[in-house]
C-alpha positions as CSV (number, residue, x, y, z in Angstrom):
1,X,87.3,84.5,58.4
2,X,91.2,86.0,57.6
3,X,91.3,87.4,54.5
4,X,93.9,86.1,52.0
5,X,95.6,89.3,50.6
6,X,98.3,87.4,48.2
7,X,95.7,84.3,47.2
8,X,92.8,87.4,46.3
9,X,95.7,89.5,44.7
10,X,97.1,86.9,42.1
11,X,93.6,85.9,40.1
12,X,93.7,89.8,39.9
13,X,97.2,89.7,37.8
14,X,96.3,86.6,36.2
15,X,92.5,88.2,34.8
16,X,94.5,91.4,33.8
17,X,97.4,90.1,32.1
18,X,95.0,87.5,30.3
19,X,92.6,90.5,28.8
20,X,95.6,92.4,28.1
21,X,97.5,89.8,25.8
22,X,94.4,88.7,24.4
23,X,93.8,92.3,23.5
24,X,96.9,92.9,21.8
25,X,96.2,89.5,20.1
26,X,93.0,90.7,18.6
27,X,94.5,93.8,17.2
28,X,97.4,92.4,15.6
29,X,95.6,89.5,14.3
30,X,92.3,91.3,13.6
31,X,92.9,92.2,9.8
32,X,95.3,89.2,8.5
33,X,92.9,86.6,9.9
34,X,89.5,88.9,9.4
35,X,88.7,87.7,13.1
36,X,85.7,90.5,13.3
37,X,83.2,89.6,15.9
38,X,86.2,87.6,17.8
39,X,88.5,90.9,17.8
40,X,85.2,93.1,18.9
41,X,84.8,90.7,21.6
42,X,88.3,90.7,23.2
43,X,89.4,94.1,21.8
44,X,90.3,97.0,24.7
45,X,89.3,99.6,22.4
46,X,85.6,98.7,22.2
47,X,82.6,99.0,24.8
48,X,80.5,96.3,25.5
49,X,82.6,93.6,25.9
50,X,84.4,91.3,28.1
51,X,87.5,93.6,28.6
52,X,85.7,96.7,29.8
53,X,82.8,94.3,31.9
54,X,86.5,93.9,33.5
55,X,87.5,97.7,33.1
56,X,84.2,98.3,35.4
57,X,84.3,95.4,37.9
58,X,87.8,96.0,38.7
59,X,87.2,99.6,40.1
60,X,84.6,97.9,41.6
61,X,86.3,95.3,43.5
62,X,88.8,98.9,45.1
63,X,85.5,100.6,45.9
64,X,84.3,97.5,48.2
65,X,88.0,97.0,49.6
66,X,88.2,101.0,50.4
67,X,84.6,100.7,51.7
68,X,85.7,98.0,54.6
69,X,89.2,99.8,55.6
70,X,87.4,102.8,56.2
71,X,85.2,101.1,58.5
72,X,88.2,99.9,60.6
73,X,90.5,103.5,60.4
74,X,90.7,105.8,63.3
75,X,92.0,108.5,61.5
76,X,91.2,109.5,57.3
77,X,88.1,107.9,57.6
78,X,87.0,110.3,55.3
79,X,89.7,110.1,53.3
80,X,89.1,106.5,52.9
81,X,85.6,106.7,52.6
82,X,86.1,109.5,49.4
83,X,88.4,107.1,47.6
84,X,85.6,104.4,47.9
85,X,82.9,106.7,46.1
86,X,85.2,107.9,44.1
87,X,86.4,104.2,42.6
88,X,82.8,103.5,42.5
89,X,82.3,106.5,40.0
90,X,85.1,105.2,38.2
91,X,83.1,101.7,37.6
92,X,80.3,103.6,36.8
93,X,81.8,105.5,34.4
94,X,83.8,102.3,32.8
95,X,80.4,100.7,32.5
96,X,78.8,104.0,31.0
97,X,80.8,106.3,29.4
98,X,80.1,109.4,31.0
99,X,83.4,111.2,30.9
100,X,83.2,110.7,27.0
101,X,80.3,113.0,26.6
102,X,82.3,116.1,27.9
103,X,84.3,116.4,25.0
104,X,81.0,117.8,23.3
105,X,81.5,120.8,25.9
106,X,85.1,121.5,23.7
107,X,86.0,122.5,20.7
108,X,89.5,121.3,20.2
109,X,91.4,118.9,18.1
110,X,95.5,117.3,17.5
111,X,96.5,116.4,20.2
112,X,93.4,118.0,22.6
113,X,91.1,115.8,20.1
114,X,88.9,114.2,22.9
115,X,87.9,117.7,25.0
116,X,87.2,115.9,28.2
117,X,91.0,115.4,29.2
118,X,90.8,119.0,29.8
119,X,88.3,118.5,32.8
120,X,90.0,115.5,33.7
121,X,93.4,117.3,34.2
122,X,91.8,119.7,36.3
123,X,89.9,117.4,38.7
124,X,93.3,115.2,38.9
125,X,95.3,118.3,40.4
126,X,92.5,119.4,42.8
127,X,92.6,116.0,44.1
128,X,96.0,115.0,44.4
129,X,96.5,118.4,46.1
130,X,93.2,117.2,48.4
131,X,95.0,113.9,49.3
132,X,98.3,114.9,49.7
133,X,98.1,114.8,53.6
134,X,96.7,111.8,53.5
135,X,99.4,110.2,51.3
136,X,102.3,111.9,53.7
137,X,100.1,110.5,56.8
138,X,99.6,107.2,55.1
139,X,103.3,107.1,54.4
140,X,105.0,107.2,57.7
141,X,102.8,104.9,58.9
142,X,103.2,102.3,56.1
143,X,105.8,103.5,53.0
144,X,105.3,100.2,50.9
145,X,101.7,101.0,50.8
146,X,101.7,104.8,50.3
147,X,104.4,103.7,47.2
148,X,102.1,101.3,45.7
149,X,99.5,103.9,46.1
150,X,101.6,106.8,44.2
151,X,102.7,104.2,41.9
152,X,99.3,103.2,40.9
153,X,97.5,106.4,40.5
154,X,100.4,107.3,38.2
155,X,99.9,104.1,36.0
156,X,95.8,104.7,35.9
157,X,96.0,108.6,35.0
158,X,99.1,108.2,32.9
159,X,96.5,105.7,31.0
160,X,93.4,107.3,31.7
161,X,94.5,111.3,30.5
162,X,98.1,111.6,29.4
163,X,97.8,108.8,26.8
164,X,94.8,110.4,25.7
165,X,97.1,113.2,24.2
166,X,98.6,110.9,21.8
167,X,95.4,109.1,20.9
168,X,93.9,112.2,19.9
169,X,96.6,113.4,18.2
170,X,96.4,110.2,16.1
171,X,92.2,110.3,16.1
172,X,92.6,113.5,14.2
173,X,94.7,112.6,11.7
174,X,94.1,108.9,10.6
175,X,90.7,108.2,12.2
176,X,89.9,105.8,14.7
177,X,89.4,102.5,12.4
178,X,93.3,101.7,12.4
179,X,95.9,99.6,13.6
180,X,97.8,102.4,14.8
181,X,95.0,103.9,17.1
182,X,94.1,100.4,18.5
183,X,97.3,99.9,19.4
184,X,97.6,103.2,21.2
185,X,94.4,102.6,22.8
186,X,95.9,99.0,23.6
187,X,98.5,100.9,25.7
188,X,96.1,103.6,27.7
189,X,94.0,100.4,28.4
190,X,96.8,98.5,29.9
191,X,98.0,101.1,32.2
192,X,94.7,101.5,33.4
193,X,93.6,98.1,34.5
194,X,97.7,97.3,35.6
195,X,97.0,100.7,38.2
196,X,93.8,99.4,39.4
197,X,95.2,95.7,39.9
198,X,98.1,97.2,41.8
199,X,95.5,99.6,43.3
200,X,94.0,96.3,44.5
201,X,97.0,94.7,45.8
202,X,97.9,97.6,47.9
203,X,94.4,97.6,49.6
204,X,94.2,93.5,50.3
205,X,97.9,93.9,51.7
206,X,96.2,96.9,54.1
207,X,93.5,94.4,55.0
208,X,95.9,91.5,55.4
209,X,95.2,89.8,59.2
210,X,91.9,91.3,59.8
211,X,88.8,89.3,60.0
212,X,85.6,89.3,58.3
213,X,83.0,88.8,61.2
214,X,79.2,88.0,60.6
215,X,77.3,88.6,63.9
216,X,73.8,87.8,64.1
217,X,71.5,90.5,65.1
218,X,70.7,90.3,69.1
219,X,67.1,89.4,68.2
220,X,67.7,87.3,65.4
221,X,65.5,84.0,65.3
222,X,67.9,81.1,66.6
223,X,66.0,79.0,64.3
């Protein structure tokens, strides 16, 4: 079976452009029209939802994709095998929450309000130095791809830590019941899941014209 890299890739955009407009929707319209339940359902700012079911499947989806290039690379298999756990800890995470219960481990408020971006910061430099032969390897065999893959990490942490600066800037001084902090969340939401979906395309582009083969074990029944 070929694998359709463009035909996977656009449901992708679609699902992620949908969540994000229906997002911004439910902020802006959430006190004029008292929406309540409807905004808390479609809202990026809340957990439990359909927007972050999509903030953890999506991770999810780059895990599986890293998981079956590694199995086909000659060289960076470990590299590509690394990014798979790691995009698998970011679902888990998405679906969980654990990165929000390091900011009890910090003391800090403006714009360091939520602690864990400290943490975060840190592991983000110790990795991009980790990976940064593998991103000068990966480009001169393939440029478009090592550019989408810059490209995208920059849109998820820019979401992910830097625009948690501003939120908790905001967080600390009007509280996080607002129009003005869901929109800012709105924001660090939307980069995220745009650098995962591009994340995505990059990977399905990597895998376009190889085959997904199903061979029966050598002593498998016959019927």
């Amino acid at each position: 079976m070929q694998l359709p890299s463009s035909s996977l890739h656009r449901p992708l955009v679609a699902l992620t452009l949908a969540f994000s407009a229906l997002g911004l929707l439910a902020e802006l319209l959430r006190s004029p029209l008292q929406l309540g339940p409807l905004a808390s359902l479609l809202s990026l700012s809340f957990e439990g939802n359909l927007p972050s079911w999509y903030a953890s499947a999506l991770p999810l989806v780059c895990a599986g994709l890293l998981a079956w290039i590694s199995g086909d690379e000659t060289s960076d298999r470990r590299h590509w095998q690394a990014l798979a756990l790691g995009f698998l800890a970011i679902s888990i995470d998405e679906a969980v929450g654990l990165h929000e219960l390091l900011s009890a481990l910090f003391t800090t408020t403006g714009a360091l309000h939520f602690g864990w971006v400290i943490p975060a910061a840190i592991l983000v430099l110790v990795l991009f130095l980790a990976f940064l032969g593998f991103l000068r390897r990966l480009h001169h065999l393939s440029p478009r791809t090592a550019r989408r893959f810059v490209l995208a990490g920059a849109l998820y942490v820019g979401g992910a830590v830097l625009f948690e600066l501003p939120l908790g800037w905001w967080t600390a001084r009007h509280g996080d019941e607002n129009l003005g902090y869901y929109l800012i969340d709105w924001c660090e939401e939307t980069l995220e899941l745009a650098g995962l979906t591009l994340f995505a395309g990059a990977l399905l582009e990597r895998l376009a014209g190889r085959g997904l083969q199903l061979t029966p074990r050598a002593d498998a029944p016959t019927r």
